[in-house]
C-alpha positions in Angstrom: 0.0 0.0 0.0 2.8 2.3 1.0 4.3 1.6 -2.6 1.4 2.3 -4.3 0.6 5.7 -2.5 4.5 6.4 -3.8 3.6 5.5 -7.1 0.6 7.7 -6.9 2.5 11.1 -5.4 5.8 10.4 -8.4 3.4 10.2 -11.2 1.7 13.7 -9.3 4.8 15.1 -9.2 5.6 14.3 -13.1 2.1 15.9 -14.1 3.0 19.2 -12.1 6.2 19.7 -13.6 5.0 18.1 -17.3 2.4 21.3 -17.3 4.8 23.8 -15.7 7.3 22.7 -18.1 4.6 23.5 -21.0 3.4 26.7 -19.2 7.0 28.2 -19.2 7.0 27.2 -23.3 4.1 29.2 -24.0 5.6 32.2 -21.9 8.7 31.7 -23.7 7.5 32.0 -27.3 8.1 35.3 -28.6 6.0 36.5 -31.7 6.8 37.3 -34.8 8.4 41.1 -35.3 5.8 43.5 -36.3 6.4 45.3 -39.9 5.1 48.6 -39.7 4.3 49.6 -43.4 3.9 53.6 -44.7 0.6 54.9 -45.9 0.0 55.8 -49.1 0.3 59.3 -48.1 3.6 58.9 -46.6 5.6 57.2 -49.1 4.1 59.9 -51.7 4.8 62.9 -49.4 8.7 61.7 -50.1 7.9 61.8 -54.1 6.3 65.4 -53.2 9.4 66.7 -51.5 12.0 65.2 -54.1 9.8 67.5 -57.0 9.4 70.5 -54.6 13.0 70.9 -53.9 14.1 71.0 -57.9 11.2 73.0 -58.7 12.5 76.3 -60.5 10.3 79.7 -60.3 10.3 82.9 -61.7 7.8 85.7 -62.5 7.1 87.7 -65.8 5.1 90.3 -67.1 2.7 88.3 -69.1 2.5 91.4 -72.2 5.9 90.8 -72.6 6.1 86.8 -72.7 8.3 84.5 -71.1 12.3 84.1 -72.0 13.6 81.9 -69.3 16.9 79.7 -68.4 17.1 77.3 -66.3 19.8 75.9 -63.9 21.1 73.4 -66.9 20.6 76.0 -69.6 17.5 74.9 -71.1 15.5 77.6 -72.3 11.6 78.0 -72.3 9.8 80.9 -74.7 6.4 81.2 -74.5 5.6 83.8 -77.4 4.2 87.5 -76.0 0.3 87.6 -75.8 -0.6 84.0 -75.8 -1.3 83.2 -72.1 -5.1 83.6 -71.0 -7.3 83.2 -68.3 -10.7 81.9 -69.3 -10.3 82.6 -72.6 -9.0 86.6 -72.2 -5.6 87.6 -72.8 -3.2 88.5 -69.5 -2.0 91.3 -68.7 0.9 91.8 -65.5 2.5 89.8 -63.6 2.4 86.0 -63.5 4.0 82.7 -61.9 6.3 80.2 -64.0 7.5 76.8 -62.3 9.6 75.1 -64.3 11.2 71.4 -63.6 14.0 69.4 -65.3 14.9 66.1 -64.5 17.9 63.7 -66.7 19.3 60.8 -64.6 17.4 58.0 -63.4 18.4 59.2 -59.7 16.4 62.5 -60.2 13.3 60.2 -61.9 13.1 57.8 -59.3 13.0 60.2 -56.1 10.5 62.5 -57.8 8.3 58.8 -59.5 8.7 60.4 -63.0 10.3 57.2 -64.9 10.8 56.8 -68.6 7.8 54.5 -69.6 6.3 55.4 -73.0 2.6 53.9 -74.1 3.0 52.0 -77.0 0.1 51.6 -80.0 -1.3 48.4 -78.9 -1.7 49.9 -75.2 1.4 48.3 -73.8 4.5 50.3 -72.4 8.1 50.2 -72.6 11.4 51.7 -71.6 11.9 55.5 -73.0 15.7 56.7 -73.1 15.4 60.1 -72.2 16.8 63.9 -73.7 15.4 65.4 -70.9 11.8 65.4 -68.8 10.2 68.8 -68.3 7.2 70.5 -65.9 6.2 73.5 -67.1 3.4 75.5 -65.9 2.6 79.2 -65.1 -0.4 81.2 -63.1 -1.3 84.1 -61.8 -2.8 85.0 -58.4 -2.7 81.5 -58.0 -5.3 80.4 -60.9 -4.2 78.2 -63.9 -3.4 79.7 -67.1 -3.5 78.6 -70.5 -1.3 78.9 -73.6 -3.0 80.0 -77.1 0.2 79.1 -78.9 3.0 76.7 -78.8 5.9 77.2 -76.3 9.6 76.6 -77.7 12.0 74.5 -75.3 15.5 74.3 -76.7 17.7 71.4 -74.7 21.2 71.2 -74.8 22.0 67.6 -76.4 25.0 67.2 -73.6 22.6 66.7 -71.2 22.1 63.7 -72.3 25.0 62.6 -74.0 24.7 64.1 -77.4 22.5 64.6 -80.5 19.9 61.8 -81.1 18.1 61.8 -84.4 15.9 59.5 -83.5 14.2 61.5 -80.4 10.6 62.4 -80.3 8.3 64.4 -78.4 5.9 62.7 -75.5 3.6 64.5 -73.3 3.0 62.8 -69.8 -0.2 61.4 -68.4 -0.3 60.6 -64.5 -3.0 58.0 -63.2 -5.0 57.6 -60.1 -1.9 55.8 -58.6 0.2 59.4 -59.5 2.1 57.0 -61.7 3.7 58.7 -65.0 3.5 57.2 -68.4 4.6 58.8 -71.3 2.6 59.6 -74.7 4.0 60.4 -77.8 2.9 64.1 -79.4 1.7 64.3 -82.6 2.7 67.5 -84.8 -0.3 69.7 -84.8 -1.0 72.1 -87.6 0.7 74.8 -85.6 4.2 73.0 -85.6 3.3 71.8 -81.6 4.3 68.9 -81.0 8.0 68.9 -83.5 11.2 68.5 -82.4 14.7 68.5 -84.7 18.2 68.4 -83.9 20.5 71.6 -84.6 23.8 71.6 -84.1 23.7 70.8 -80.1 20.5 71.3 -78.8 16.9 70.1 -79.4 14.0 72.1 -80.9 11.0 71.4 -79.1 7.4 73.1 -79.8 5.0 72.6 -76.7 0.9 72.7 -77.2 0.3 73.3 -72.9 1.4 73.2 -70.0 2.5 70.0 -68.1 4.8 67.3 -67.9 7.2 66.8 -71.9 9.8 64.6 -72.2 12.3 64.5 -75.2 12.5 60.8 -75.8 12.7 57.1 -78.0 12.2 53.7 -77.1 14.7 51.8 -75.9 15.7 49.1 -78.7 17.3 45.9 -78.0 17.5 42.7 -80.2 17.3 39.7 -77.7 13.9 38.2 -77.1 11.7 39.0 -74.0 10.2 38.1 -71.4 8.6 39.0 -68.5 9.7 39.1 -64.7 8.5 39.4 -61.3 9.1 41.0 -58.0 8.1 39.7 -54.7 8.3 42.2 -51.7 7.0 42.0 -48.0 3.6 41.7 -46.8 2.2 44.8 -46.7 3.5 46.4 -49.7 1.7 46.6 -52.8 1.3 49.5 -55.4 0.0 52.5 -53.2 3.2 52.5 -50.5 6.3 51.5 -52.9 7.8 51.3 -56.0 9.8 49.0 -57.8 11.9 50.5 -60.6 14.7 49.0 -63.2 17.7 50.7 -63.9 19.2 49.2 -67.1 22.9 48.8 -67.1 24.8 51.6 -69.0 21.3 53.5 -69.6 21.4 56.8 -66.7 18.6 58.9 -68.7 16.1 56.0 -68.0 14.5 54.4 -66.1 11.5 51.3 -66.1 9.0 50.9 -63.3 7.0 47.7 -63.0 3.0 48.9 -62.6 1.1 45.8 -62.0 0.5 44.3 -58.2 -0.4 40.3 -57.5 -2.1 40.2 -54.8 -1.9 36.0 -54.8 2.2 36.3 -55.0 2.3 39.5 -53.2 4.3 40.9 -56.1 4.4 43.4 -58.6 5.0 42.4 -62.3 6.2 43.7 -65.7 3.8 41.6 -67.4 4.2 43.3 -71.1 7.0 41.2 -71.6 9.4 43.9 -72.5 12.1 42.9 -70.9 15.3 41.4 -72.6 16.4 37.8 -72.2 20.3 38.6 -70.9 19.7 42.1 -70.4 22.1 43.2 -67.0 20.0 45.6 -64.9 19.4 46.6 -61.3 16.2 46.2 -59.4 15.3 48.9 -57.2 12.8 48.8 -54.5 12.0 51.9 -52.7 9.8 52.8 -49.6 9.1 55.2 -46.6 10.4 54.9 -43.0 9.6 57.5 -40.3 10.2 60.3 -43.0 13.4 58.8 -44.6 13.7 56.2 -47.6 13.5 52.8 -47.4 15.0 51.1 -50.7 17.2 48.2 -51.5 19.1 47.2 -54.6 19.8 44.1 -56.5 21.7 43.4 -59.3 20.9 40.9 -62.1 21.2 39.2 -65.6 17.9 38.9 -66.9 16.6 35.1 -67.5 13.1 33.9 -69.0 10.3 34.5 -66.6 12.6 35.7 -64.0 11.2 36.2 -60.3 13.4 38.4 -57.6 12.0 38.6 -54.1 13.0 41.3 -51.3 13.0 41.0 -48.0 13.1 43.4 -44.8 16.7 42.4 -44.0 17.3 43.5 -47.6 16.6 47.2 -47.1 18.6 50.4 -45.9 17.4 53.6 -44.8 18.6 56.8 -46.1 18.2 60.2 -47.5 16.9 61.8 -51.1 21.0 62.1 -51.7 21.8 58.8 -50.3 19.0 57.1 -52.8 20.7 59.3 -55.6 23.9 58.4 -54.8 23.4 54.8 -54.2 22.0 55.6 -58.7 24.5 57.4 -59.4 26.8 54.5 -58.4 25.4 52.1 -61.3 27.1 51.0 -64.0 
C-alpha cells in the first residue's frame, strides 16, 4: 500500500512539472516582429518633397512673354500675348514653375520614370533627352497657352544629339504614376522636335509634364519578370523600378501588383532575355527612404524577391547616390 501511495505522489509530481514545463514554453514563445508599413500618403509625401525641392520659379510680365533659363541651360519661350485666363488675354505679372529632370536618380525620387505607351496599349522603356514641368499662373489660378511654347535642350545633357528623339507628353493616373505619350505635330508645328547643331528644338501645345524621348531598342527576345516584396507592400506605398545597365537617362517601373504572389510584375513582356539591370525597391520609414538594390542578368520568366533584411534607410541624396553609383 505504502508503494502504491509512492507511485501515486511520483506520477503527481511528473504531471506538475509536465504542465509547468509547457506553461514556461508558452511564456517563452516570442511573436513574430511587427512590420510597420507607410501609408499611401507617406511614401508619396517623399515623391512630393524630391519634385518640390528642384522646382524652378520665376515671375514675368505676361505682355511681354516669357524668355527663361534654367539651372542646366534649357531655355523655355512662351511667345508674348498668348497666355489667357478663361479665354482673355493676361496682362501683369504671372508665376512660372519650371522642372527638369535627366538621370534615373532625379526620376526615381520624384516617380517620373521613362515608360512610353505603345500603339497596342502596352508600355516600354523611353531613353530620355530630358523630362520637363512647365506651368505658369497668376494670383494662383491656372493659365493657358494659345500658342505653342519653344523648349530648346542642350544635347550634352544627355549625352549628345539623337536623331531618333521624339516628343511625348505625360499622363499621370490615379496611382500618380507617369506614363509617357508620344505628341503628334499639330497644324501649328506643336508637338516637332529637330536636332540643330547641339541642342533640341522642341514646340510645346500646354502646359505639363514633356519629355524629349525614344524607345529603348534591343534585339534579344523577351520576357517577363516578377518582384516579390514584404507583406504589406503593394502599389500605393512602394515602387519597384529598373535601372538598365549603362542607360542613366532611363528608367522602367513595374506597374502591376499580384495580390496571390504578393508581387508586382512587368507583365508586357518587354524585358530582354540577358539584359544586365538593377532592381530597385524603394519605400518610406519615419520620413526617410526605405530602398534596396539588387543586381541581375535577366533570365526567362525571372522572379526576384526582397525581404526586410534586404533594405537600408537613407536620404533623397543617399537614394541618388546609391544611382549614381550604377554602371
Amino acid at each position: 500500500m505504502k508503494n502504491l501511495k509512492k507511485l501515486f505522489a511520483m506520477s503527481l509530481m511528473a504531471m506538475v512539472l509536465f504542465y509547468a514545463c509547457n506553461n514556461d514554453d508558452v511564456n517563452d514563445v516570442v511573436p513574430d516582429e511587427i512590420i510597420e508599413t507607410p501609408t499611401a500618403e507617406e511614401f508619396r509625401e517623399l515623391q512630393t518633397t524630391a519634385i518640390d525641392r528642384i522646382t524652378q520659379e520665376a515671375q514675368f510680365e505676361a505682355e511681354e512673354g516669357i524668355e527663361f533659363q534654367s539651372e542646366k541651360g534649357v531655355m523655355l519661350n512662351i511667345f508674348e500675348g498668348t497666355l489667357t485666363l478663361e479665354g482673355e488675354p493676361v496682362s501683369g505679372t504671372v508665376d512660372l514653375e519650371f522642372v527638369e529632370i535627366f538621370d534615373a536618380g532625379g526620376m526615381l525620387t520624384t516617380n517620373k520614370p521613362t515608360m512610353g505607351l505603345k500603339e497596342d496599349g502596352s508600355k516600354a522603356l523611353l531613353i530620355s533627352g530630358g523630362e520637363f514641368y512647365v506651368n505658369v499662373t497668376q494670383n494662383g489660378e491656372q493659365l493657358d497657352v494659345t500658342n505653342h511654347m519653344q523648349l530648346i535642350v542642350p544635347t550634352d545633357l544627355t549625352g549628345g544629339a539623337d536623331q531618333d528623339m521624339k516628343l511625348w507628353t505625360g499622363e499621370i493616373d490615379d496611382n500618380e504614376n507617369l506614363a509617357w505619350e508620344e505628341e503628334r505635330v499639330g497644324a501649328d508645328g506643336a508637338g516637332n522636335l529637330f536636332v540643330e547643331g547641339d541642342q533640341y528644338f522642341s514646340f510645346l501645345s500646354g502646359f505639363g509634364w514633356t519629355n524629349v524621348d525614344r524607345f529603348f531598342s534591343d534585339p534579344r527576345p523577351k520576357t517577363t519578370l516578377e518582384v516579390v516584396v514584404p507583406n504589406g507592400y503593394d502599389l500605393q506605398n512602394c515602387s519597384v523600378y529598373l535601372y538598365y545597365d549603362g542607360e542613366p537617362n532611363a528608367l522602367a517601373q513595374l506597374d502591376t501588383f499580384n495580390e496571390a504572389n504578393n508581387s508586382i510584375s512587368e507583365h508586357y513582356g518587354q524585358i530582354p532575355v540577358g539584359l544586365e539591370m538593377h532592381v530597385i525597391f524603394v519605400t518610406e520609414e519615419n520620413g526617410e527612404w526605405k530602398y534596396a538594390i539588387q543586381g541581375h542578368t535577366v533570365d526567362e520568366n525571372d522572379i526576384y524577391t526582397f525581404e526586410e533584411s534586404d533594405f537600408m534607410i537613407g536620404s533623397e541624396s543617399d537614394v541618388n547616390a546609391a544611382i549614381e553609383d550604377l554602371p
